[in-house]
C-alpha positions as a Markdown table, in Angstrom:
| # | Residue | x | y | z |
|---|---|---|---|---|
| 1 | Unk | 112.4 | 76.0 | 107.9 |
| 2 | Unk | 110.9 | 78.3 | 111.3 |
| 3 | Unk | 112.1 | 81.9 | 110.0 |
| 4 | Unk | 114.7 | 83.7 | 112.4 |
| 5 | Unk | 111.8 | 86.1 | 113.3 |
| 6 | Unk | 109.7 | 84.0 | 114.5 |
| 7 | Unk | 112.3 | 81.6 | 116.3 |
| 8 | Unk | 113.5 | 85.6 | 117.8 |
| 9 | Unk | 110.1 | 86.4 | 119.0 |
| 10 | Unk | 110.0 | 82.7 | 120.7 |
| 11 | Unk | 112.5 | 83.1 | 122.8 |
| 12 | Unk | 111.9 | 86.8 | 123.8 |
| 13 | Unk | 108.4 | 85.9 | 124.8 |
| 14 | Unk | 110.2 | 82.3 | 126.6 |
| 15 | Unk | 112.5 | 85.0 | 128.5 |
| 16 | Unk | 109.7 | 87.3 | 129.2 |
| 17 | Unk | 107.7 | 84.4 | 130.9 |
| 18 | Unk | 110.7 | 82.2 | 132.7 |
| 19 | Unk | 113.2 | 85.3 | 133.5 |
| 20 | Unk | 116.2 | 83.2 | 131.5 |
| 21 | Unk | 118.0 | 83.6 | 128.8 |
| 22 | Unk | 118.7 | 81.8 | 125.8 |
| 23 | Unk | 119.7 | 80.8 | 122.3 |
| 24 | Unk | 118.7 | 79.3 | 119.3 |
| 25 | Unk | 121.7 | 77.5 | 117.1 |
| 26 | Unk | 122.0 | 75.6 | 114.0 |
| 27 | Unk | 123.5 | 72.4 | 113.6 |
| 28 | Unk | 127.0 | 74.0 | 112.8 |
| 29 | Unk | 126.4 | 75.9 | 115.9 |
| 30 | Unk | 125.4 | 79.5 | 114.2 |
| 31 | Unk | 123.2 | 81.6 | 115.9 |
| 32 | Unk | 119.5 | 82.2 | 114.6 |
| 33 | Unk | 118.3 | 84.4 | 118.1 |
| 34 | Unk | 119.2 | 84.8 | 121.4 |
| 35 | Unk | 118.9 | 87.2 | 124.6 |
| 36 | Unk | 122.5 | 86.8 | 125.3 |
| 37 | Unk | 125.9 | 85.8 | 123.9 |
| 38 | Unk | 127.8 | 82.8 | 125.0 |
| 39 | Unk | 131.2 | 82.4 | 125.1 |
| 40 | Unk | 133.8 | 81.2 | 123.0 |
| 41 | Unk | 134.4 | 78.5 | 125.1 |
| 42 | Unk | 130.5 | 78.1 | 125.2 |
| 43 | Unk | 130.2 | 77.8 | 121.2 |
| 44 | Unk | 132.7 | 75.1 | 121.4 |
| 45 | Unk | 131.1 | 73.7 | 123.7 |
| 46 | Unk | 128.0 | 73.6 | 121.3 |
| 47 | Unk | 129.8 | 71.2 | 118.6 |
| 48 | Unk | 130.6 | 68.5 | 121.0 |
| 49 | Unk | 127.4 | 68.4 | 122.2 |
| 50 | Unk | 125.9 | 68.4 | 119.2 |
| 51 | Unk | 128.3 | 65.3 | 118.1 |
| 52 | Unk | 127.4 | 63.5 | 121.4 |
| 53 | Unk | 124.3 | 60.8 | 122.1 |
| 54 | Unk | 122.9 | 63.1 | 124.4 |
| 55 | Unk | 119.7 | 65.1 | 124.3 |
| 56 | Unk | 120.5 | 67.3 | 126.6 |
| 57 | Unk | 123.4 | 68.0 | 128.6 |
| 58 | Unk | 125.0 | 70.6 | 131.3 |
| 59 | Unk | 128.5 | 71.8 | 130.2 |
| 60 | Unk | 130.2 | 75.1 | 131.9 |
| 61 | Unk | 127.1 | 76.8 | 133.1 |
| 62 | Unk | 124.8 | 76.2 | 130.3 |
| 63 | Unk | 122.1 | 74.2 | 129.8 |
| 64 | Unk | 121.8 | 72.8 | 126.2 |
| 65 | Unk | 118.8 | 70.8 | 124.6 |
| 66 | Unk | 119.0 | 69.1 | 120.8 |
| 67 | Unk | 115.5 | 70.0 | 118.9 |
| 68 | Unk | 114.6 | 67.4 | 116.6 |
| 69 | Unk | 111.2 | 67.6 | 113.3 |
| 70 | Unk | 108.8 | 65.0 | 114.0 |
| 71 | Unk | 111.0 | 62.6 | 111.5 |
| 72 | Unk | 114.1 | 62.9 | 114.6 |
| 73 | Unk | 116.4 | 64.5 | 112.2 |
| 74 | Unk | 118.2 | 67.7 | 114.3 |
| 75 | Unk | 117.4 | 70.8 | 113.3 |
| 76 | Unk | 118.4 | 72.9 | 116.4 |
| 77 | Unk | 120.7 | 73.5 | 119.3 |
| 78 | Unk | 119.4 | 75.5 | 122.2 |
| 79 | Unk | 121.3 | 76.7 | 125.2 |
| 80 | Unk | 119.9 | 78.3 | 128.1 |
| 81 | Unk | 122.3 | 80.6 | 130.5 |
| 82 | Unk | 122.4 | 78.5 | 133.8 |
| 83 | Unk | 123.1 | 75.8 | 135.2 |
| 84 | Unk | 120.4 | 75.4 | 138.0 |
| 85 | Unk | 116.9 | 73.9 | 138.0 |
| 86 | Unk | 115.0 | 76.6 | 136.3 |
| 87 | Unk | 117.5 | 76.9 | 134.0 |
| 88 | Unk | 116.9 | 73.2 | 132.9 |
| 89 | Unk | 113.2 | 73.6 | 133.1 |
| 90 | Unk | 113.2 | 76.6 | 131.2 |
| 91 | Unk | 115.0 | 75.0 | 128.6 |
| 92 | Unk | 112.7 | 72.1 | 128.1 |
| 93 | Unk | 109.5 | 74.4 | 127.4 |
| 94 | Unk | 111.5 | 76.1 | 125.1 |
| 95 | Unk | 112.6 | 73.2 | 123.5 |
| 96 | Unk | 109.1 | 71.3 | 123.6 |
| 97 | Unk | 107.5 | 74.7 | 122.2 |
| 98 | Unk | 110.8 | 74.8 | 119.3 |
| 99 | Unk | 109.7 | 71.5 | 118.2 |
| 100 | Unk | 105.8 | 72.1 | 117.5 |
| 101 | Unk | 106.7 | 75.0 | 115.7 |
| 102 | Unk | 108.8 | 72.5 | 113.6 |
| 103 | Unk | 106.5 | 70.1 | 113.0 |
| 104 | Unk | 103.4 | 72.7 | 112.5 |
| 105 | Unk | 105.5 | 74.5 | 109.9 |
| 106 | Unk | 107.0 | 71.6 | 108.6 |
| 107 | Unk | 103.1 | 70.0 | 107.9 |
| 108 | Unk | 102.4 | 73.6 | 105.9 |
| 109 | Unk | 105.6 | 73.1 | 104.0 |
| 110 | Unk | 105.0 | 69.8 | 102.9 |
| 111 | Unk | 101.1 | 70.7 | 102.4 |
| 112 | Unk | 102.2 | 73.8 | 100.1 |
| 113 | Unk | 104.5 | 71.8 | 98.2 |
| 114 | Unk | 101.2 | 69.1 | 97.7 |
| 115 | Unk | 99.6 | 72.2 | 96.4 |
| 116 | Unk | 102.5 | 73.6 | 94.0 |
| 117 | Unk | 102.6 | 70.0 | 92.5 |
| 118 | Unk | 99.1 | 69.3 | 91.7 |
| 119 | Unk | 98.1 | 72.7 | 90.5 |
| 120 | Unk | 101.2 | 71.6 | 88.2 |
| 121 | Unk | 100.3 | 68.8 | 87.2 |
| 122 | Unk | 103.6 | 67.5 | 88.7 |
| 123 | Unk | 101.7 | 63.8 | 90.6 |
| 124 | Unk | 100.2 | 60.6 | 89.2 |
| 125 | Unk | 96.3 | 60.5 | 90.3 |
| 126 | Unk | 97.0 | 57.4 | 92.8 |
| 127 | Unk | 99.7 | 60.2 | 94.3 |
| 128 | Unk | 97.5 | 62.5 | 94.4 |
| 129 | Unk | 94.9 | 61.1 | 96.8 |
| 130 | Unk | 97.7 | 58.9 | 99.1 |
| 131 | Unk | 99.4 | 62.0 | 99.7 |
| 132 | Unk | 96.3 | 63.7 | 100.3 |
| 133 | Unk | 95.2 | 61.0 | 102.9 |
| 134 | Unk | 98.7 | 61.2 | 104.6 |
| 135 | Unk | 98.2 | 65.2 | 104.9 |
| 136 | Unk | 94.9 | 64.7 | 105.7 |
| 137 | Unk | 93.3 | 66.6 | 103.2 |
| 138 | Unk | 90.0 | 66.2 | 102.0 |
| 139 | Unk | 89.6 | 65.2 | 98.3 |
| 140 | Unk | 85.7 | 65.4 | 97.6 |
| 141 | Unk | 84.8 | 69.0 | 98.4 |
| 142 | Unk | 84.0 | 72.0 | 96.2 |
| 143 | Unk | 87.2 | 74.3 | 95.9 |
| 144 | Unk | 87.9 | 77.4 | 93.9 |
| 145 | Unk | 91.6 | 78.4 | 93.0 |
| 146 | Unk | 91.9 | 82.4 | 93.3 |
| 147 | Unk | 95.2 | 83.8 | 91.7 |
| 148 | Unk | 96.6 | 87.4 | 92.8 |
| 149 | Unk | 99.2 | 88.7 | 90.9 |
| 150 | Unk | 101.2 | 91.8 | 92.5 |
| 151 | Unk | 103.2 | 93.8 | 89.8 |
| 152 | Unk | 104.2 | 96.5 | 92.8 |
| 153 | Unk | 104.5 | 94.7 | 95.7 |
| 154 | Unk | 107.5 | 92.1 | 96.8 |
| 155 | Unk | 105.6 | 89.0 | 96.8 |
| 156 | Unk | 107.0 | 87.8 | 100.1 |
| 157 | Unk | 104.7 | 90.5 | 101.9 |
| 158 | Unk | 101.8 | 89.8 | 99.7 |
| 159 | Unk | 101.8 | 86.1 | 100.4 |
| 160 | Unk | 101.9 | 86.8 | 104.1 |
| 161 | Unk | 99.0 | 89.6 | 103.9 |
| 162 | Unk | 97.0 | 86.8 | 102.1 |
| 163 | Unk | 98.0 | 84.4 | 105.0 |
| 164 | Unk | 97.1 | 87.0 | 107.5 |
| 165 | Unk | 93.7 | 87.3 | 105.7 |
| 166 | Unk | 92.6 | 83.5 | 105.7 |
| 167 | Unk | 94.5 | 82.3 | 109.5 |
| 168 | Unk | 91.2 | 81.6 | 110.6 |
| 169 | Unk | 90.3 | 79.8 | 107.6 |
| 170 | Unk | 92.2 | 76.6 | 108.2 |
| 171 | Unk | 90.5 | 74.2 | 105.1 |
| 172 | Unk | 92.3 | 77.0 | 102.4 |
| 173 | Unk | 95.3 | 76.8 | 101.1 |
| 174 | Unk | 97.5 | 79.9 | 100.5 |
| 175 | Unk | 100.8 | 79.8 | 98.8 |
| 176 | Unk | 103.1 | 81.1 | 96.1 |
| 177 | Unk | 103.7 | 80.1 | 92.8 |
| 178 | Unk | 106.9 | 82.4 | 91.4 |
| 179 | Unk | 107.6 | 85.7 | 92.5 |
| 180 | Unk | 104.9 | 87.5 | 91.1 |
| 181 | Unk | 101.9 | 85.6 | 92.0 |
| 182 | Unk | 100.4 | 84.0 | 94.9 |
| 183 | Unk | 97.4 | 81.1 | 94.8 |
| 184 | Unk | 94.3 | 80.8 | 97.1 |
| 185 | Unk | 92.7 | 77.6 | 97.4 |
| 186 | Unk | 89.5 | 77.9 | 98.6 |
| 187 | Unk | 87.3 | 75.3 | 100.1 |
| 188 | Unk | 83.5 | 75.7 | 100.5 |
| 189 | Unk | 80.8 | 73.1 | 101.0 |
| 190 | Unk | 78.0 | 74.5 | 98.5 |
| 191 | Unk | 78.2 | 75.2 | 94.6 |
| 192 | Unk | 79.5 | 79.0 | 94.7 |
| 193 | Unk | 77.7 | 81.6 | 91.9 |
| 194 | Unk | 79.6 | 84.0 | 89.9 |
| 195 | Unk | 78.8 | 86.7 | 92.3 |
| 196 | Unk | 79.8 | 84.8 | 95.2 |
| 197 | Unk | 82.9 | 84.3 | 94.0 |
| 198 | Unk | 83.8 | 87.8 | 92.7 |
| 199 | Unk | 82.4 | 89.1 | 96.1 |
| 200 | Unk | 85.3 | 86.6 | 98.0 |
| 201 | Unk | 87.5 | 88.5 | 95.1 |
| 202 | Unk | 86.3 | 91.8 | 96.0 |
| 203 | Unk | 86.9 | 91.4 | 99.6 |
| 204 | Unk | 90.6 | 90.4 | 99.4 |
| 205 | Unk | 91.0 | 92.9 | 97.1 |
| 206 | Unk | 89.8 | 95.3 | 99.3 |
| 207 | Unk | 91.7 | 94.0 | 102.4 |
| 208 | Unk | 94.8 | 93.8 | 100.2 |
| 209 | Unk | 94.2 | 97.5 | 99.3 |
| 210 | Unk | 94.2 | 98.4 | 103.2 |
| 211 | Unk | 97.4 | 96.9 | 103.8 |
| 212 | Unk | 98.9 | 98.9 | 101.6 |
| 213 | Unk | 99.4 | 96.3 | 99.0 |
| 214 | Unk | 99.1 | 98.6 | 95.2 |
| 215 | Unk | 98.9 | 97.3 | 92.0 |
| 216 | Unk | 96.8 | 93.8 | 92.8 |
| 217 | Unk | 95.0 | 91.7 | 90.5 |
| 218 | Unk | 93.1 | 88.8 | 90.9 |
| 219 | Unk | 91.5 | 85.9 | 88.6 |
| 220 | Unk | 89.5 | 83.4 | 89.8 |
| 221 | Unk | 88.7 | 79.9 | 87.9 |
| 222 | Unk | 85.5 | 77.9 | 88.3 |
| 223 | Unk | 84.6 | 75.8 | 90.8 |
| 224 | Unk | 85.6 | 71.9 | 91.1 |
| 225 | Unk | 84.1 | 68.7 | 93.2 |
| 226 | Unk | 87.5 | 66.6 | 93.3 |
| 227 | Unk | 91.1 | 67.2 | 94.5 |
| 228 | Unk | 92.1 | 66.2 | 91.7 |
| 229 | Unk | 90.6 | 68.6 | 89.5 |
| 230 | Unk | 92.2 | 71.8 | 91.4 |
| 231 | Unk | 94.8 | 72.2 | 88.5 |
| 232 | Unk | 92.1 | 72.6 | 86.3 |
| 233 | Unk | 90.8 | 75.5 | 88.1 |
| 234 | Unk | 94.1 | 76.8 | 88.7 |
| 235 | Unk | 94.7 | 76.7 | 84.6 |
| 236 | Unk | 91.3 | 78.6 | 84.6 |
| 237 | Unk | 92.5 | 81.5 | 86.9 |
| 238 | Unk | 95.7 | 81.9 | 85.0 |
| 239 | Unk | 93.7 | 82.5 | 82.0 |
| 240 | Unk | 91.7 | 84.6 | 83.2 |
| 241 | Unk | 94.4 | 86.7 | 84.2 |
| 242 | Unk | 96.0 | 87.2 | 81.1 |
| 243 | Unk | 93.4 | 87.8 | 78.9 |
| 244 | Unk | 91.9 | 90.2 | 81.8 |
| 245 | Unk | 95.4 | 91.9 | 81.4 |
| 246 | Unk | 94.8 | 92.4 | 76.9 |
| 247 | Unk | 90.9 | 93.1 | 76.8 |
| 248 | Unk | 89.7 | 94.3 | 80.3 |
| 249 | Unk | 92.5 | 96.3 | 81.4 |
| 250 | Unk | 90.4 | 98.3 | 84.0 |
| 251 | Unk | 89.0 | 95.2 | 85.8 |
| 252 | Unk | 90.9 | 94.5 | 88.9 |
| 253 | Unk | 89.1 | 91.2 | 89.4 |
| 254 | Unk | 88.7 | 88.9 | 87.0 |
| 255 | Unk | 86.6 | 85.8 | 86.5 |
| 256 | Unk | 87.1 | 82.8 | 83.8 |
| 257 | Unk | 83.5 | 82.5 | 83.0 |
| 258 | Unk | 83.7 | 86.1 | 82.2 |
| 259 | Unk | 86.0 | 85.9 | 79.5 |
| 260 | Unk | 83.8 | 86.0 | 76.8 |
| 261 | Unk | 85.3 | 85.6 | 72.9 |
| 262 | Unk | 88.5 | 86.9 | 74.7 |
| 263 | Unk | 89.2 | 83.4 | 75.8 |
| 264 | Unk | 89.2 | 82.0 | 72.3 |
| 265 | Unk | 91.3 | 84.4 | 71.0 |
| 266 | Unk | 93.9 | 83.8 | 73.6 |
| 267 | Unk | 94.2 | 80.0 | 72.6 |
| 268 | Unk | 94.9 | 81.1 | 68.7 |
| 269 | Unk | 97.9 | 80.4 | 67.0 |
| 270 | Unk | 99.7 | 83.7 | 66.6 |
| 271 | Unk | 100.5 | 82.4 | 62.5 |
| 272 | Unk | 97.0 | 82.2 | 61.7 |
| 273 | Unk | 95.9 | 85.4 | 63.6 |
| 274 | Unk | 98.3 | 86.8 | 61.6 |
| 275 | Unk | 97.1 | 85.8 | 58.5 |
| 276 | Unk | 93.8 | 87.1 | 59.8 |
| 277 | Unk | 94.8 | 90.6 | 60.5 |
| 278 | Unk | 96.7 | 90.4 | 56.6 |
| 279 | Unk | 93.2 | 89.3 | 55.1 |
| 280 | Unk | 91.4 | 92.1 | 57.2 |
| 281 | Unk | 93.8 | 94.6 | 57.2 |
| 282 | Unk | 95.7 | 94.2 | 54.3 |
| 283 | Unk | 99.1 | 94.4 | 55.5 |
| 284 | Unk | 98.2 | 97.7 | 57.8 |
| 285 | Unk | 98.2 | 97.6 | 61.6 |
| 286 | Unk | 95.0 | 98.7 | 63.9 |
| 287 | Unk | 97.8 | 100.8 | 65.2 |
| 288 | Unk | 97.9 | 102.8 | 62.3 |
| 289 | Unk | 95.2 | 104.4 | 63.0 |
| 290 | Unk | 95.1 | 108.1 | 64.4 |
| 291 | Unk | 94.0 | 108.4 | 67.8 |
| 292 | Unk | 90.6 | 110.2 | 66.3 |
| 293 | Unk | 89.6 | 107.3 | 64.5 |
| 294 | Unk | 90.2 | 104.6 | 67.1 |
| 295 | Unk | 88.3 | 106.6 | 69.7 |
| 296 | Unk | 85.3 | 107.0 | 67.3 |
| 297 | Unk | 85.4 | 103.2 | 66.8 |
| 298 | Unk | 85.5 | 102.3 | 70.1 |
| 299 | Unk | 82.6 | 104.9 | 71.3 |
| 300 | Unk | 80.4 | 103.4 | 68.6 |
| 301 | Unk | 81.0 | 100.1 | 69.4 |
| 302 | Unk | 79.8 | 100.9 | 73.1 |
| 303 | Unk | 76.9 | 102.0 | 72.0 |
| 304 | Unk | 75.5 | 99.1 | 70.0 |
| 305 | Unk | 76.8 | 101.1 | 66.6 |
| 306 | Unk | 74.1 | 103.6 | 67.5 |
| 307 | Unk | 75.2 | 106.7 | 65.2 |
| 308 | Unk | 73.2 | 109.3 | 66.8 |
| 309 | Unk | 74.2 | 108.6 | 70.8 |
| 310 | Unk | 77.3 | 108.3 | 69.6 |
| 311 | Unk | 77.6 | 111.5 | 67.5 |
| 312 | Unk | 76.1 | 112.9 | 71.0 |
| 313 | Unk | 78.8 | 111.7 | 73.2 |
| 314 | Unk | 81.6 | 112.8 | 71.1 |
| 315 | Unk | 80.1 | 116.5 | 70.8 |
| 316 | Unk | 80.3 | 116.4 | 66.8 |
| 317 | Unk | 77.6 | 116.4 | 64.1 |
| 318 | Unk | 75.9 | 113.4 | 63.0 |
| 319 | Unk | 77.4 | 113.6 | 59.6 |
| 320 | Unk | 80.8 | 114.1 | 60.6 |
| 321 | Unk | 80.8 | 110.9 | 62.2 |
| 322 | Unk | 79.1 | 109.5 | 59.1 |
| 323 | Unk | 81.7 | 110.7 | 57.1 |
| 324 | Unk | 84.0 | 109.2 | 59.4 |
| 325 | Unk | 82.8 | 105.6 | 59.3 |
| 326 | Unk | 82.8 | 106.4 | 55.2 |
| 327 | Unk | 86.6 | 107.1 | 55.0 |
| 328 | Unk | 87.0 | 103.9 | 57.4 |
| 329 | Unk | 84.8 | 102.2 | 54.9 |
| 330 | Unk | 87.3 | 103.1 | 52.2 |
| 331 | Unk | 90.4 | 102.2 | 53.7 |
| 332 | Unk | 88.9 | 98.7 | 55.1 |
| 333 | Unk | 86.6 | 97.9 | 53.3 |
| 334 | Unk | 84.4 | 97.2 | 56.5 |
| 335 | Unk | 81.0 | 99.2 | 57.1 |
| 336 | Unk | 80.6 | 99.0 | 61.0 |
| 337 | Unk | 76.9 | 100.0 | 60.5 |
| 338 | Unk | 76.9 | 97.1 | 59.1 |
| 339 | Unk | 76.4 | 94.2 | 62.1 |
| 340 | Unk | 78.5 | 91.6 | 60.4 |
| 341 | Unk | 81.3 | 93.9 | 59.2 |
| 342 | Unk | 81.2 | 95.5 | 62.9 |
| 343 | Unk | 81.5 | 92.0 | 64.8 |
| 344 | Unk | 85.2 | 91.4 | 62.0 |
| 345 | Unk | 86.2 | 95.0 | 62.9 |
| 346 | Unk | 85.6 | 94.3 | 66.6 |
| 347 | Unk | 87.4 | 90.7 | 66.6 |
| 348 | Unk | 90.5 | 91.6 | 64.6 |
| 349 | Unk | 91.1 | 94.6 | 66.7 |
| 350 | Unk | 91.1 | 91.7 | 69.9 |
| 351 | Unk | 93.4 | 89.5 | 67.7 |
| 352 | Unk | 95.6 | 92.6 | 67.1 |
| 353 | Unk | 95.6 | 93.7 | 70.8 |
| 354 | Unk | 96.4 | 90.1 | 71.9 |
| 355 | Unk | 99.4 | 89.7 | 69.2 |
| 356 | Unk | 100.7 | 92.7 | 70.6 |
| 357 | Unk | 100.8 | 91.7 | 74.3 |
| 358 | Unk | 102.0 | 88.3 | 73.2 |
| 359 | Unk | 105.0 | 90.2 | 71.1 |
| 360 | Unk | 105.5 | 92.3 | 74.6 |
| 361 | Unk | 106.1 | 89.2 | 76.7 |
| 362 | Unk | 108.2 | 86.9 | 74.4 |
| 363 | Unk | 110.2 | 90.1 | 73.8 |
């Protein structure tokens, strides 16, 4: 459960402070960190005393100490090199400061798998609030689920930059989900704005960005009053995410009540966007279109299908670009001076975008 690193850095800092040295072992008597080596007589030695009653025991100038979790199941062996009074002493420190470690990682283990299960949907509501009481969690504050999804970084480091980020923050939760993405829940005792939230975004984002993390995104869901409501938010985030990732490619962070008509096309049945693009269309793909055309489209449509500031920002005539929305006119059937045929145009090249990314993913 306690990575090797961190049981390694125990002990060296144990050594450092008591001047003697000592190892870690598993139950089958392998070695997880040391300062020193013991013998083959002494790793024999290890298995009997790890069979025996005893919690601790003197056998050919070692000092050995069973470590148990807080349920009294062994976890650990340790052995200090020695078989005086310090030597003994130095062993129960490093065994008493073994097993908080166990039980303070243990509690975050059984807390993130809490979290992994009800963002899931994976516990009945009456499990939901006993196990919450049992971990003592609170289950009637205001919490936001934040979801960061690395596409260039191993996740592992990512989850611990995150962890690194909120240590000080000990009411959030922070834990993985698969081995792209990594989960945020964040507690806070007031109603949180838009802007308050992107800003907590923002700043992770940022932080992330120092570390040398590359290639972060993060979503963020909307704020819930009960425990029992996290999943929703967590659902929310993971929306957000993907539809940030078809219509707002350039937006780093993105939030769910920013989703716009994006949202609705994401929950569409790919059939009947098909048969939409078909009617629209008539059998041809958005794609089709020369990289000219789409350009102009998009240019007008960001400025409100103004012809003459668009004409201006694509350095050509007025009437070239009127004869351009002609010909497009022709081969659609779709006027996009016109408001109503520019708000179809606009929502079947969404629905076209979004069939392509889900085409890309299922592939």
């Amino acid at each position: 459960m306690i990575s090797n690193q961190i049981l390694q850095n125990t002990v060296d800092g144990l050594k450092d402070i008591t001047r003697i040295d000592m190892s870690v072992f598993d139950t089958e008597g392998r070695s997880l960190a040391d300062t020193f080596k013991l013998t083959a007589a002494g790793e024999q030695d290890i298995r009997t005393f790890a069979a025996s009653p005893a919690d601790s025991q003197e056998i050919h100038g070692y000092q050995f100490f069973k470590i148990r979790d807080d349920d009294q199941q062994l976890e650990y062996i340790l052995a200090t090199n020695g078989s005086g009074e310090d030597a003994y002493m130095a062993g129960k420190i490093a065994a008493f400061q073994i097993q908080g470690l166990l039980v303070a990682y243990k509690e975050r283990f059984d807390k993130d798998n809490f979290i992994k299960n009800l963002i899931l949907d994976n516990l009945l509501l009456v499990d939901i609030f006993n196990r919450a009481k049992k971990l003592h969690i609170a289950t009637d504050v205001k919490r936001t689920v934040f979801l960061i999804e690395s596409e260039g970084e191993n996740n592992t480091t990512v989850l611990e930059m995150v962890r690194e980020y909120f240590i000080s923050v000990t009411s959030d939760f922070v834990t993985a989900v698969d081995e792209k993405n990594v989960i945020v829940v964040h507690e806070h005792t007031e109603e949180k704005t838009a802007d308050e939230n992107k800003g907590i975004a923002e700043k992770m984002l940022e932080y992330l960005g120092n570390e040398g993390a590359a290639k972060i995104r993060i979503s963020y869901g909307t704020s819930v009053d009960d425990i029992k409501d996290v999943s929703r938010s967590y659902k929310e985030a993971k929306m957000a995410l993907d539809v940030g990732k078809i219509f707002f490619e350039e937006r780093t962070v993105v939030a769910y009540s920013s989703l716009g008509i994006g949202r609705i096309i994401y929950q569409l049945p790919i059939p009947l966007c098909r048969m939409f693009i078909q009617e629209i269309f008539e059998g041809r793909s958005p794609e089709e279109f020369d990289d000219e055309t789409l350009a102009t489209i998009n240019k007008f449509f960001e400025n409100s299908l103004n012809v003459s500031e668009t004409s201006r920002q694509l350095y050509i005539h007025r009437n070239t670009l009127v004869y351009r929305l002609d010909k497009l006119q022709k081969t659609t059937g779709l006027d996009l001076r016109i408001f109503e045929d520019a708000i179809t145009f606009k929502i079947a090249l969404m629905v076209a975008k979004y069939m392509k990314y889900m085409e890309e993913i299922n592939f």
